[in-house]
N, C-alpha and C positions, 0 to 999 in steps of 0.2 A: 504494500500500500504506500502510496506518496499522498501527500494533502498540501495543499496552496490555501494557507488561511488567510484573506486578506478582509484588514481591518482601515476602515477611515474612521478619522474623529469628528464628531459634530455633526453628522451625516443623516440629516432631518429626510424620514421616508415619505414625507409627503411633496419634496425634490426630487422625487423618483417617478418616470412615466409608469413604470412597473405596479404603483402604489396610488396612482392617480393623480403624481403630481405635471404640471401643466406649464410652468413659469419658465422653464426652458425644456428641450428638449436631452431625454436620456438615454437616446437609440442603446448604446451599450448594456448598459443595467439593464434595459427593457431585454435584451436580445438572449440574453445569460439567464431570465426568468425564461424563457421558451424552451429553455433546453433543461432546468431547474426543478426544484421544490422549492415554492414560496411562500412561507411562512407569513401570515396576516395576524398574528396575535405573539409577538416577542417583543419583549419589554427589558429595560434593564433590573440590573440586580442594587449592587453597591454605587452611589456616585459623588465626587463627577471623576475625572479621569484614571486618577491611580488605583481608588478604589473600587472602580469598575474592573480595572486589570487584574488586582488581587483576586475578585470573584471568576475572573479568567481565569484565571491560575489553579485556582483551590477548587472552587466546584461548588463552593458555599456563599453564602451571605457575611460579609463581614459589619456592613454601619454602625451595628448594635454595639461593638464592640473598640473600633478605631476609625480614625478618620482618616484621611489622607498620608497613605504613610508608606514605607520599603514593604517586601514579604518579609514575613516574621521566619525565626530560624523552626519554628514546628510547622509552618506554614505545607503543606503538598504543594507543587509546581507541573504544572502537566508538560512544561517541555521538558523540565530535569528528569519528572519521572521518565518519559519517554528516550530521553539522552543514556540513561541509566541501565533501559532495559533495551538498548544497543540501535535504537530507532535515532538518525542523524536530527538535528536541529538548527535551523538559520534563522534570524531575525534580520531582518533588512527594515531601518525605520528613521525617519524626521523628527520625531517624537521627541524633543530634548528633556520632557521632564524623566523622563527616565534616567538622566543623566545627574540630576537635584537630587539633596539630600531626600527626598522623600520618596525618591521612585528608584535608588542606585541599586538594589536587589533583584531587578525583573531581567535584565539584560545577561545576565550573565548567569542565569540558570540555564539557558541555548547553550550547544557545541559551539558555535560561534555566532557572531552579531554583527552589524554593518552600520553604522550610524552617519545622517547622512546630515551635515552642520545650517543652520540658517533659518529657520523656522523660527516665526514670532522674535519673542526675545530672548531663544539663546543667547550665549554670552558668549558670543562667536567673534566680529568684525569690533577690533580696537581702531579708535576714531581719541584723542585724548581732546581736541579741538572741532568738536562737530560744527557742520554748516547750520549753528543754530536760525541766523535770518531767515536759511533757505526753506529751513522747516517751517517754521510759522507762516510762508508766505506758502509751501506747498499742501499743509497738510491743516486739518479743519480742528480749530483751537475746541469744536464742539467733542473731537475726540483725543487730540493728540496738544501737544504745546503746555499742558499745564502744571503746576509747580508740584513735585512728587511723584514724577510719571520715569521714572527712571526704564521702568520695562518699554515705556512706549519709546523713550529715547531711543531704546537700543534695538529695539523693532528700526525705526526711521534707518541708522545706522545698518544693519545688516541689508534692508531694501539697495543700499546705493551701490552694493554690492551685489543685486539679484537682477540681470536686467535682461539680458537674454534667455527664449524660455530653455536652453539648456542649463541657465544655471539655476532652477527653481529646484527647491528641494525635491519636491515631490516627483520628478520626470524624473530626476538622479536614482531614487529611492526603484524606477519603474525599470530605468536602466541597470541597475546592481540585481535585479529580481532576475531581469534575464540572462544576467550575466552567470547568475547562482545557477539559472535552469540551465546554460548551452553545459555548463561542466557537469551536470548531473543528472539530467532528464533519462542518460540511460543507465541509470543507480535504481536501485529501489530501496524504501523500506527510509523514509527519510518527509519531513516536516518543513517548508519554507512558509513562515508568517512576515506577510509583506504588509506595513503598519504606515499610513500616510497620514502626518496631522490635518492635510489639507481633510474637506472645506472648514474646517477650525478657524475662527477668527486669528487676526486680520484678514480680510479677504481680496488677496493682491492674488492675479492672475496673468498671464501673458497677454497683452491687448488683443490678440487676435479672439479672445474669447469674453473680452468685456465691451469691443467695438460689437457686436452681433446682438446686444440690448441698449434698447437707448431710452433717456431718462429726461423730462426737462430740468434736470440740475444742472448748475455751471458753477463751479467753486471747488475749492480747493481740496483734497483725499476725505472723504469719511466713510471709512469702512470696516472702523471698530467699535462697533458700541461698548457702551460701558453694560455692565449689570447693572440694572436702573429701570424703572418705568420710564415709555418713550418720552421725551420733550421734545426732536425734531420736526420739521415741518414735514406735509404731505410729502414735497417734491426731494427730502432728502431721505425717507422713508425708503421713496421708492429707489435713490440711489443705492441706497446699503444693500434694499433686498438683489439690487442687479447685482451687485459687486458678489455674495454670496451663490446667485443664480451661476455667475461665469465661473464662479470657482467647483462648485457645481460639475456644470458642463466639462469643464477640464480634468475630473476625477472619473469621470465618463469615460472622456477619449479615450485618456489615458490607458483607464482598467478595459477599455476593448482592445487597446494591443496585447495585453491579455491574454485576451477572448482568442487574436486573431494568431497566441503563439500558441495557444491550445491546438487550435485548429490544425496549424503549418506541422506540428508532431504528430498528430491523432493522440494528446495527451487527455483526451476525454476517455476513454478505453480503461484508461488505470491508475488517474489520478482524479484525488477528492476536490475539489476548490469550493471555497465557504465564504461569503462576504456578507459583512456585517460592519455597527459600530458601535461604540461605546454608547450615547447618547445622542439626542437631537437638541434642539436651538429652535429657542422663540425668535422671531422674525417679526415684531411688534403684535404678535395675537396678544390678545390679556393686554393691550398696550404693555408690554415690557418686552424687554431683550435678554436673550443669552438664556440664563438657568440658573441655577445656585440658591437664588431667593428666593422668587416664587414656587407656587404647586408643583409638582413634577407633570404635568400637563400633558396630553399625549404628542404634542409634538415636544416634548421631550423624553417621555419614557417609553413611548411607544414606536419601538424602533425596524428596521430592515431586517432578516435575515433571507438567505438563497444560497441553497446546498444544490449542489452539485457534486452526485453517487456514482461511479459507473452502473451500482447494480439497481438504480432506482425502477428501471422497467418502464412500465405504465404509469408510473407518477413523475416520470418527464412531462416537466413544462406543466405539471397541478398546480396548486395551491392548498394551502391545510389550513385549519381553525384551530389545529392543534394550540395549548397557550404554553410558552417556554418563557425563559430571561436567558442574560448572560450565564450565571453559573453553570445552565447546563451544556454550555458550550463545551467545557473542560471534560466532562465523561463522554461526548460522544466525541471527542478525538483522541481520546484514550483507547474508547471500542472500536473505532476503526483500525487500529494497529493491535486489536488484541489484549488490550493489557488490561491489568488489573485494577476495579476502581476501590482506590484508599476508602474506610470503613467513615473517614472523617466530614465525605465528599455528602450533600445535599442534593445538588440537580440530578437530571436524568436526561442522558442521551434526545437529542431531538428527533431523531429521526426512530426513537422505540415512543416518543412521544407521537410523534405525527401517527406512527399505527394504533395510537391508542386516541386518535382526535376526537372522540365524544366523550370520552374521560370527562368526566367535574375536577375541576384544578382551582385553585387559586394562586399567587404569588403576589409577595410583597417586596417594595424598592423603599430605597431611601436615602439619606443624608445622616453621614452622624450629627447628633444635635439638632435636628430637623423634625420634620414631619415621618409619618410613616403612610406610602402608599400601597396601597392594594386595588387586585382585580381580580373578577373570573374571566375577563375575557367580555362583559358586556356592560358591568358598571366596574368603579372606579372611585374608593372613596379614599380620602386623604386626611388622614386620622394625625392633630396637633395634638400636644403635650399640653398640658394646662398651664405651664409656666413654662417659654423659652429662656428664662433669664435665669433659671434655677439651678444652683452649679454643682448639684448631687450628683451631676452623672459626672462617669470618671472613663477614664483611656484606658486600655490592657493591652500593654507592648514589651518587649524587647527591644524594640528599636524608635525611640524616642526619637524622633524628626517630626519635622512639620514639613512643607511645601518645596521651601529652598534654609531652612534655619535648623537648627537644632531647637530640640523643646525650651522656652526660656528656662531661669532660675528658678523664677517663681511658680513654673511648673512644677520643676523637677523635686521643690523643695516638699512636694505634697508624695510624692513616690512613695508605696512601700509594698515588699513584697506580698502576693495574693497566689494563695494554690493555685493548682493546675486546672483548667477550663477542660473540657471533655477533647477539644479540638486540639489542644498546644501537648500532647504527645508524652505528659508527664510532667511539663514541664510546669515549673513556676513562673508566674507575671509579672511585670510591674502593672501597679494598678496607680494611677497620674489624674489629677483632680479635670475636671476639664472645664477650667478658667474659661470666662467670655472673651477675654482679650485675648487666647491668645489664637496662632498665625495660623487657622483652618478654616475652610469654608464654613458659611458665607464669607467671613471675616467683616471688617470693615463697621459701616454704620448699618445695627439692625433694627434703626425705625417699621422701614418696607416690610424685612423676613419676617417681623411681630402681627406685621398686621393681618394678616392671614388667619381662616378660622377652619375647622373639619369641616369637609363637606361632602357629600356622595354627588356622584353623576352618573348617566345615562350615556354608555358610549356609541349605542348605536342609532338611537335617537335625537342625543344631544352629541353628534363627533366634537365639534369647537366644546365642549364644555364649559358652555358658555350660562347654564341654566341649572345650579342645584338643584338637588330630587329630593322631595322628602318622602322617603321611603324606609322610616324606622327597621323594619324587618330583614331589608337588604345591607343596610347600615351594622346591625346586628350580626348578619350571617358575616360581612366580609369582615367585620371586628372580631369575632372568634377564628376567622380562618389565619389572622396577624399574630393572635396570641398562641395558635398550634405552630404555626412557622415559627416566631419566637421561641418555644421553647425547644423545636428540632433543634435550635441554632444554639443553645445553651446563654441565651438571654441573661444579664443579672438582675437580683432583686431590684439594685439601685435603678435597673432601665427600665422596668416594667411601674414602678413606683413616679419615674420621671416622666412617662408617657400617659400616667395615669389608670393604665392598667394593673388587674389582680391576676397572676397564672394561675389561679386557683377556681 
């Protein structure tokens, strides 16, 4: 078995023609559903980024327990495991947070890795003298130019350095994929996950794919929003959603050379290919942007998946109701090379899912410190904690980092050792206060994150979720199905107390 796992970030499915989206065109994505299983009900697990990778990795739900953080040394790794039990592993990715204190453990569980520099604000291109006038007069003071903005600085800076589309990361990231495949395509028994931050904000693309939409804006770059409720005008609205649209499109192209180097081998025959992402991205719906703060919304929880089996048969080119997340990403690429799923692991292969698609399922996502979201698949309720500002809940790590920091003082100064959790393999925890200030998502000012209240919705009634339901007994049903997940997941008292819930 060979498998080509490839992963974008931000990669909102309702930008997919696949998925009914409309705002540009997705020939490729669409083309790769024809020949596919396409999943209409996957949702993430843990978020936002690294946490979603750790539920990569593991096979479980972590938010309950850590926020944004490395894999823990008890942690399961589906490529080590597979590295281990003598199956090749490659990472090729843009991704720099993987390279931050917070994400340095995911890369090097792979046989090897390929990291590809320039993305956002890696801390890539040294400028000690940047062309500050040139910025302010190029880039929009609504996103970029303001005082504390050191990450957008160094975004501006690595741009002056990205200018032909050979040098974008992500074409690089496409060219090292095939470079991995011309040396190995006739290998078997081997793993490439090819991980593109692109469409990830900022949303900078080679012009030949941002002249193809046009916008009545004339002024200067805005193609970052902040996390924030919208403030921009109609006409810069609609520039942002273009600039994402092209970038988009360009993840498109791209993944159908892809498509078209599957084709040029006959690498459909004997290789698995899976694409998916982490999350999606508000696009001013709910008027806000981004994720983090508000609801997990279904254009952000509610995400892509398309497998691609040789042995699917007659469920080429279907679609499934089946309902999955990320975690169970990890066990069905474990099952496709055989191997054995750790006793530690929660998901369940997607593809023994999709043969079980009128299963009753639930699954719940989240935030550490956040809301807790649940589904079956047709409502969607988003279950708050009665006090976000309550600092009883605590961290359980080995590896105390935040984002890009180490845990402060005043973190660490709350540390003390806690028994072993069902998951961590014997081992002992630290268990770390989880202070508001300090450096994990949301972060920042959480006027906005506060103001938010539980609510259920109607996903196939109300798709925009734009209209609470009051349907106590649904509310009911998917609130016990939170507190059974919870306690699969070895929940603590302090979390279930913090959310408001009794496991009992």
């Amino acid at each position: 078995m060979r498998v080509v796992f490839v992963l974008f970030d931000s990669l909102n499915r309702l930008a997919m023609g696949c998925y009914g989206g409309a705002a540009v065109p997705t020939p490729n994505f669409d083309r790769f559903a024809t020949r596919s299983l396409t999943f209409d009900n996957h949702y993430v697990g843990s978020l936002p980024c690294m946490p979603a990778r750790r539920d990569l990795h593991t096979g479980r739900l972590s938010f309950m327990h850590r926020s944004w953080g490395p894999l823990e040394p008890f942690d399961n790794s589906m490529p080590e495991l597979l590295k281990n039990a003598g199956v090749y592993t490659h990472l090729v990715t843009d991704h720099f947070h993987y390279f931050e204190d917070g994400g340095a453990t995911y890369h090097s569980r792979y046989s090897t890795w390929d990291f590809v520099r320039g993305q956002e604000y890696d801390t890539w291109k040294a400028l000690v003298k940047p062309p500050l006038e040139q910025f302010r007069r190029d880039y929009s003071g609504k996103h970029y130019n303001g005082p504390g903005q050191a990450n957008r600085l160094q975004h501006q800076i690595n741009r002056q350095f990205i200018k032909k589309e050979k040098d974008f990361p992500a074409v690089q990231c496409f060219e090292r994929a095939f470079d991995f495949l011309d040396n190995n395509r006739e290998a078997d028994n081997w793993m490439l996950h090819l991980e593109c931050f692109d469409p990830h904000e900022p949303f900078y693309t080679p012009t030949r794919f941002r002249d193809k939409l046009k916008t009545n804006y004339d002024g200067p770059i805005i193609d970052w929003p902040k996390y924030a409720p919208v403030s921009e005008s109609p006409d810069e609205i609609a520039e942002i959603r273009a600039n994402y649209a092209a970038l988009v499109s360009m993840c498109d192209e791209y993944f159908g050379k892809l498509l078209d180097y599957f084709d040029a081998h006959n690498l459909w025959d004997d290789t698995c290919l899976i694409l998916t992402t982490d999350h999606g991205y508000l696009l001013s719906e709910h008027d806000w942007w981004a994720k983090n703060v508000m609801p997990y919304y279904e254009e952000i929880s509610h995400i892509p998946l398309i497998v691609h089996h040789p042995d699917l048969g007659a469920r080429k080119g279907t679609r499934t109701s089946a309902l999955t997340q990320t975690p169970d990403l990890m066990p069905t690429i474990l099952s496709l090379f055989g191997q054995h799923i750790p006793p530690e692991v929660r998901g369940t292969s997607v593809l023994e899912l999709a043969d079980r698609e009128d299963e009753e399922r639930a699954v719940i996502f989240g935030m550490f410190g956040g809301a807790i979201g649940a589904t079956d698949g047709q409502y969607t309720c988003f279950l708050y904690p009665p006090d976000l500002d309550d600092e009883s809940l605590s961290e359980y790590t080995l590896m105390p980092t935040h984002l890009h920091s180490f845990f402060a003082l005043d973190e660490l100064k709350t540390a003390e050792l806690h028994p072993p959790l069902s998951f961590t393999k014997g081992l002992p925890v630290l268990r770390i206060s989880a202070l508001n200030d300090a450096r994990r998502p949301p972060g920042g000012d959480r006027t906005h994150f506060k103001s938010f209240r539980t609510a259920l919705y109607d996903n196939i009634a109300d798709p925009g979720q734009l209209n609470p339901l009051d349907a106590p007994e649904v509310e009911s049903r998917l609130t016990k199905a939170i507190l059974e997940i919870l306690i699969q997941h070895t929940a603590t008292p302090e979390f279930f107390n913090w959310m408001g819930l009794s496991p009992s």
